[in-house]
MMTF fields as JSON, N, C-alpha, C and O atoms, coordinates in Angstrom:
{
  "mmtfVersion": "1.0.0",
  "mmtfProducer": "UNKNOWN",
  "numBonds": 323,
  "numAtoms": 324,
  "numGroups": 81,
  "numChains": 1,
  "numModels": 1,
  "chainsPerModel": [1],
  "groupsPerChain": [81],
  "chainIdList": ["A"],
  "bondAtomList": [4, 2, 8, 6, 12, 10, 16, 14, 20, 18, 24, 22, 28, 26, 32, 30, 36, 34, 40, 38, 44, 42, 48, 46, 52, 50, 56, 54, 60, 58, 64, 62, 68, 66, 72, 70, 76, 74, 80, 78, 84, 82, 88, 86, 92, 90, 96, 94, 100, 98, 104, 102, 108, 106, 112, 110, 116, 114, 120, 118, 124, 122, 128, 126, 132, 130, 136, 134, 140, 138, 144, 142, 148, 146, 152, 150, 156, 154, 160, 158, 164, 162, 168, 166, 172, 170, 176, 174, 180, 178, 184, 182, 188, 186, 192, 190, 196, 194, 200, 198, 204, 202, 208, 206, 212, 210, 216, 214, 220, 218, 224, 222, 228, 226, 232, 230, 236, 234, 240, 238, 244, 242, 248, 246, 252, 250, 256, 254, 260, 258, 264, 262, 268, 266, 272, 270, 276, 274, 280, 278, 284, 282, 288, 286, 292, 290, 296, 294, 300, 298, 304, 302, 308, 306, 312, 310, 316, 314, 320, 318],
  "bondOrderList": [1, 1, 1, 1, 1, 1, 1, 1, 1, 1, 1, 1, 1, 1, 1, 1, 1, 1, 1, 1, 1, 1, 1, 1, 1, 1, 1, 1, 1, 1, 1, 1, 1, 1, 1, 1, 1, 1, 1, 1, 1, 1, 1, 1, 1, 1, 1, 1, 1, 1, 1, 1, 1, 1, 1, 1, 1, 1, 1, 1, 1, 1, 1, 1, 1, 1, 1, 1, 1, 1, 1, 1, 1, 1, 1, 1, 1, 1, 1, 1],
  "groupList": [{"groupName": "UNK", "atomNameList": ["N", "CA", "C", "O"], "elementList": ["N", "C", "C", "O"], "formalChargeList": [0, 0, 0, 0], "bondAtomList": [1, 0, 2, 1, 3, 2], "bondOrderList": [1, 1, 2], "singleLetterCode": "X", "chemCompType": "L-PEPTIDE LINKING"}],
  "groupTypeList": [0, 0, 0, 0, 0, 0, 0, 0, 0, 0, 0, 0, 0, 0, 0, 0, 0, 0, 0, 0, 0, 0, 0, 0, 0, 0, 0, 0, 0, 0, 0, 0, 0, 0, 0, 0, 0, 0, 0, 0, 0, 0, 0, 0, 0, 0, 0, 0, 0, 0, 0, 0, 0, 0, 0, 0, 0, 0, 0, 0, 0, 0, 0, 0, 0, 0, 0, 0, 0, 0, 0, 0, 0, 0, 0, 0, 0, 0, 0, 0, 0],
  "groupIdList": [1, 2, 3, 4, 5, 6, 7, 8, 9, 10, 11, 12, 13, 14, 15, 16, 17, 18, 19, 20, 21, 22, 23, 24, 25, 26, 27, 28, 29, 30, 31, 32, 33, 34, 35, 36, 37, 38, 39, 40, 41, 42, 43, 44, 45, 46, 47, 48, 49, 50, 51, 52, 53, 54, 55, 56, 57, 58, 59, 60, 61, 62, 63, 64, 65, 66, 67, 68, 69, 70, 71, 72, 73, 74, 75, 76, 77, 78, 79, 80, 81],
  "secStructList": [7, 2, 2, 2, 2, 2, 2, 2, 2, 2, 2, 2, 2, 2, 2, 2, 2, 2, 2, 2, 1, 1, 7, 7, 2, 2, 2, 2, 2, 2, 2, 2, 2, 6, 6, 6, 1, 7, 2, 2, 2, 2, 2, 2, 7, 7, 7, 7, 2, 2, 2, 2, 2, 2, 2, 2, 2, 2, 2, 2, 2, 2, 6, 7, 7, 7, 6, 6, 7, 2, 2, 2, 2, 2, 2, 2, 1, 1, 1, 7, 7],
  "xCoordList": [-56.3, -55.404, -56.138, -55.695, -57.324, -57.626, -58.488, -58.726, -58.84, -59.216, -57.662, -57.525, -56.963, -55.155, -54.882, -54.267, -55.295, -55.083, -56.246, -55.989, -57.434, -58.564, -58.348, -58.896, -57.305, -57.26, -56.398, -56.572, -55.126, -53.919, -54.088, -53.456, -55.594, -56.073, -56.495, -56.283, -57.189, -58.193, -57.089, -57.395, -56.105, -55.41, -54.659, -54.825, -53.759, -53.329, -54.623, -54.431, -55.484, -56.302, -56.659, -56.728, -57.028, -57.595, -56.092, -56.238, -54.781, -53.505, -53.55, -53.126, -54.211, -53.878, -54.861, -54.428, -56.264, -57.052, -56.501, -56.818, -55.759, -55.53, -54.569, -54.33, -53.504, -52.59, -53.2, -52.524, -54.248, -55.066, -55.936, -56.227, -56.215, -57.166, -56.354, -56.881, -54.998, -54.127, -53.307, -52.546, -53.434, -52.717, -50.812, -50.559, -50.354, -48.946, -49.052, -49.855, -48.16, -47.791, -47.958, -48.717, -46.78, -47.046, -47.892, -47.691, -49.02, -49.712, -50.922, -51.565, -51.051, -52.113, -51.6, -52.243, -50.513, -49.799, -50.08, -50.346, -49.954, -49.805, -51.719, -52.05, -52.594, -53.976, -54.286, -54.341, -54.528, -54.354, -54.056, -54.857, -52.297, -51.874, -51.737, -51.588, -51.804, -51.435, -52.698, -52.444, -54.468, -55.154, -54.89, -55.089, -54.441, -54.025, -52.689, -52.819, -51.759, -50.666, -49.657, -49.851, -48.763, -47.352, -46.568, -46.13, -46.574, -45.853, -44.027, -43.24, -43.861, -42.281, -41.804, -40.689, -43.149, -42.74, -42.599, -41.463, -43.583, -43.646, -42.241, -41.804, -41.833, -40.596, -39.55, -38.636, -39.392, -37.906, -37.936, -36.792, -38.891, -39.227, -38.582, -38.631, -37.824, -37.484, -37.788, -37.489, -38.572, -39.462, -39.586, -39.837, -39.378, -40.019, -41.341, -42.294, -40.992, -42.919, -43.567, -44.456, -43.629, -44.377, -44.565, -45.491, -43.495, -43.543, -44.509, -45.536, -44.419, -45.625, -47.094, -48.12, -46.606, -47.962, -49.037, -50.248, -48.073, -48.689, -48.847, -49.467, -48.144, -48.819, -49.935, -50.578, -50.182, -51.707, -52.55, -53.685, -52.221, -53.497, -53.889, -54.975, -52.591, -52.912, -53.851, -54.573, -53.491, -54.077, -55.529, -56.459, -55.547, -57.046, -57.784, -58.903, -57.269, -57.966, -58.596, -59.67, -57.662, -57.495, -58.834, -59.663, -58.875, -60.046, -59.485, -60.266, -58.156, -57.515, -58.965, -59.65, -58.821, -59.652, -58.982, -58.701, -58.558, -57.653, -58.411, -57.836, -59.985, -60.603, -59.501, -59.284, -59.197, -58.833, -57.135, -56.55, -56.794, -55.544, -54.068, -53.174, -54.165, -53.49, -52.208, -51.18, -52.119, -50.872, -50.201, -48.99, -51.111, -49.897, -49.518, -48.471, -49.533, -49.326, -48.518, -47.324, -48.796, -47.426, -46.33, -45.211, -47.038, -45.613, -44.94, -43.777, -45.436, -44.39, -44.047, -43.317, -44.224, -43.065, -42.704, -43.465, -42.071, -41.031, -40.101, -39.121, -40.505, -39.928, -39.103, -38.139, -39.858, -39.158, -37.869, -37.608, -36.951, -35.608, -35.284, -34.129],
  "yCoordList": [-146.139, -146.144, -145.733, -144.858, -146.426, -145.604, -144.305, -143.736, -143.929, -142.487, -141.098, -139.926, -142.168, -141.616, -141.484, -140.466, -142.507, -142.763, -142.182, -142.036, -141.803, -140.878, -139.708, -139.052, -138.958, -137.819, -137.178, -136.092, -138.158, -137.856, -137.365, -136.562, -138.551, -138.445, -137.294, -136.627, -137.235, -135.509, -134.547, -133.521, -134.502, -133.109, -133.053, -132.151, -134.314, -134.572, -133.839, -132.894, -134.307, -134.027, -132.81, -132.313, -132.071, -131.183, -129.987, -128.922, -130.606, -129.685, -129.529, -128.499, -130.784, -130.833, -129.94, -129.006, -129.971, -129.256, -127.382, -126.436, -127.36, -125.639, -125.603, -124.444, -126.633, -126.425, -126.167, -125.515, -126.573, -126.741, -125.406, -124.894, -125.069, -123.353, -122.249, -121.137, -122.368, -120.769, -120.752, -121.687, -119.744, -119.934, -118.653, -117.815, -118.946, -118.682, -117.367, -117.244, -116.272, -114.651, -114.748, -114.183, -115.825, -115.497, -116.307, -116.065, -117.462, -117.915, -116.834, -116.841, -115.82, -114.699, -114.048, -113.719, -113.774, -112.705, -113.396, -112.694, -114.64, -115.18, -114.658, -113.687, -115.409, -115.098, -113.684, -113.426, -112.585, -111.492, -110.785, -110.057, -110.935, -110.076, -110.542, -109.673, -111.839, -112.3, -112.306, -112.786, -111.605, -111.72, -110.833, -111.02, -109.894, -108.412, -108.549, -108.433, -108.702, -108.792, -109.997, -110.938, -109.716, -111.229, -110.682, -109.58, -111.771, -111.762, -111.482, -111.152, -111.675, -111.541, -109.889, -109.38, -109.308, -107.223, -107.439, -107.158, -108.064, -107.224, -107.787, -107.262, -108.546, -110.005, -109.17, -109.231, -108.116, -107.365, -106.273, -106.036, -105.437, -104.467, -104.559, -105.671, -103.359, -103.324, -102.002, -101.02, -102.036, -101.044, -101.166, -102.226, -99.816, -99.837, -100.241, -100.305, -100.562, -101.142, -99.952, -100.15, -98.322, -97.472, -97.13, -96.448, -97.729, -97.584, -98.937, -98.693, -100.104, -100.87, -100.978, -101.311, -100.433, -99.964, -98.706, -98.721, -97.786, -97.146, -97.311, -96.551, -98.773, -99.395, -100.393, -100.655, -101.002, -101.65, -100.624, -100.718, -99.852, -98.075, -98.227, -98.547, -97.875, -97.177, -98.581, -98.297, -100.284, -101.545, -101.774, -102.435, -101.284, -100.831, -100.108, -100.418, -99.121, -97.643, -98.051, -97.601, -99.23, -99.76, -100.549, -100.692, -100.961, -102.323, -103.402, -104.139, -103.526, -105.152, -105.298, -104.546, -106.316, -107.044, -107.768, -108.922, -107.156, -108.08, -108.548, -109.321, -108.608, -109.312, -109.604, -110.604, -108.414, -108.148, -108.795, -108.77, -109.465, -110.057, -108.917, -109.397, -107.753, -106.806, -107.173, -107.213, -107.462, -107.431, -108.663, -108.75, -109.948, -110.943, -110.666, -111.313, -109.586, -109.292, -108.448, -108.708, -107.62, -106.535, -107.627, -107.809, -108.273, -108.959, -109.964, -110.225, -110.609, -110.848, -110.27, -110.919, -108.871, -107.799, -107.364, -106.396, -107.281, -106.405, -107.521, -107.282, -108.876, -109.811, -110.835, -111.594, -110.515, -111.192, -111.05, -109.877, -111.83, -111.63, -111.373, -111.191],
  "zCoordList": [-0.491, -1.624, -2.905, -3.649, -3.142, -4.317, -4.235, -5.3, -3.404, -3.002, -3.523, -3.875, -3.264, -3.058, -4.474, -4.793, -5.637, -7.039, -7.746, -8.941, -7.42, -7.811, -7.863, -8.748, -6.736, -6.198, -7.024, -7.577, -7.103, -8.118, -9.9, -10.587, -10.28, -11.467, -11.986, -12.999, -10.966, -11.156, -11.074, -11.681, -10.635, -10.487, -12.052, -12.873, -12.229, -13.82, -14.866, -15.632, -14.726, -15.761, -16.112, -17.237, -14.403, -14.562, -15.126, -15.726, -14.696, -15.236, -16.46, -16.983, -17.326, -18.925, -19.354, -20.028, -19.118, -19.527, -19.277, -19.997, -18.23, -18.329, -18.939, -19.275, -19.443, -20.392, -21.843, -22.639, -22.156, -23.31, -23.646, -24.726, -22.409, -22.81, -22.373, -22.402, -21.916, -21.841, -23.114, -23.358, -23.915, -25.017, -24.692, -23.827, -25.351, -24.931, -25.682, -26.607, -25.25, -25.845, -27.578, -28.365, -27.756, -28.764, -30.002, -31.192, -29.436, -30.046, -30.472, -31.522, -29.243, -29.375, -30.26, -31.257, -30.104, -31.174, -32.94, -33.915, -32.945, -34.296, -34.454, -35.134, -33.791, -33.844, -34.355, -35.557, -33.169, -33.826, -34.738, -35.323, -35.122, -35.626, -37.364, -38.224, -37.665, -38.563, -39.714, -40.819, -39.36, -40.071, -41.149, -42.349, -40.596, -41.627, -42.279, -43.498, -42.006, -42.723, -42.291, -41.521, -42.889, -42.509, -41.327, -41.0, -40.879, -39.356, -39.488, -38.601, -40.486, -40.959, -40.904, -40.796, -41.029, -40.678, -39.668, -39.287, -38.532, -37.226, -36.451, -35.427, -36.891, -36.427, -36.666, -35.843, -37.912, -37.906, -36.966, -36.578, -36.394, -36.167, -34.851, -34.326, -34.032, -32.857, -32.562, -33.241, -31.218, -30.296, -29.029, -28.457, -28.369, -26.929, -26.915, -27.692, -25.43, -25.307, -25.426, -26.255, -24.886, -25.51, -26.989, -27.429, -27.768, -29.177, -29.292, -29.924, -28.889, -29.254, -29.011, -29.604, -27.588, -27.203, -28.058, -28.28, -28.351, -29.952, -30.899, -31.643, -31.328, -32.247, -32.229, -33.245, -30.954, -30.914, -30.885, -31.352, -30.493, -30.116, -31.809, -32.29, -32.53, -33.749, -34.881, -35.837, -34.304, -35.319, -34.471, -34.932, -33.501, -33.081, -33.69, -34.098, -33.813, -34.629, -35.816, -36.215, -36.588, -38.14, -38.038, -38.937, -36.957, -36.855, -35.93, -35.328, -35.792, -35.028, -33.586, -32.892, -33.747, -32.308, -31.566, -31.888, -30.297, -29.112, -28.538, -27.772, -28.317, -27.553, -25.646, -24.962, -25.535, -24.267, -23.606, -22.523, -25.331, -24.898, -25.705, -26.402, -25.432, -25.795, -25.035, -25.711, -23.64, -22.839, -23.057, -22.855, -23.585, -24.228, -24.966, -24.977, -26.503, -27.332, -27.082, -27.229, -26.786, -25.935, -25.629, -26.107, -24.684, -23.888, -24.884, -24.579, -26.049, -26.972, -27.731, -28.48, -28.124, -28.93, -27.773, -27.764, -26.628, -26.255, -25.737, -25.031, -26.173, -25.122, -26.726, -26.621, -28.04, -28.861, -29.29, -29.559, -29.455, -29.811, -31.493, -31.879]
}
C-alpha cells in the first residue's frame, strides 16, 4: 500500500512540474513579441499563416529572437480569434 501511495505521489508531482516548464502559444507569443512593440497591433491584425509566417521571417531580419519557439508563435496568430 504505500509503495501504491509513493507511486501515485511521484507521478502528481512529476505532472505539476511539466505543467510548470511548457509554456502555452500564447505565453511565448506575449515573451517574444511584446519586447519591441504593443501586443494590441499584432491582436487586430488578420493573416494567413504564410502571411505570418512572413512576418516572423521579416521580425527576425529586425533582430526578434525565437530561440526556436517560432511554431508556438505561429500557432497563436493563426489560431487567435
Amino acid at each position: 500500500m504505500r509503495f501504491i501511495l509513493i507511486t501515485i505521489s511521484s507521478i502528481i508531482i512529476s505532472g505539476f512540474s511539466f505543467a510548470k516548464t511548457s509554456q502555452s502559444d500564447y505565453d511565448v507569443f506575449v515573451q517574444k513579441c511584446s519586447t519591441c512593440h504593443g501586443l494590441e497591433l499584432i491582436e487586430k491584425k488578420k493573416k494567413t499563416k504564410d502571411e505570418w509566417k512572413n512576418t516572423l521571417k521579416r521580425m527576425q531580419r529586425y533582430g526578434a529572437k525565437y530561440d526556436g519557439k517560432e511554431n508556438q508563435i505561429l500557432n497563436y496568430l493563426i489560431n487567435k480569434k
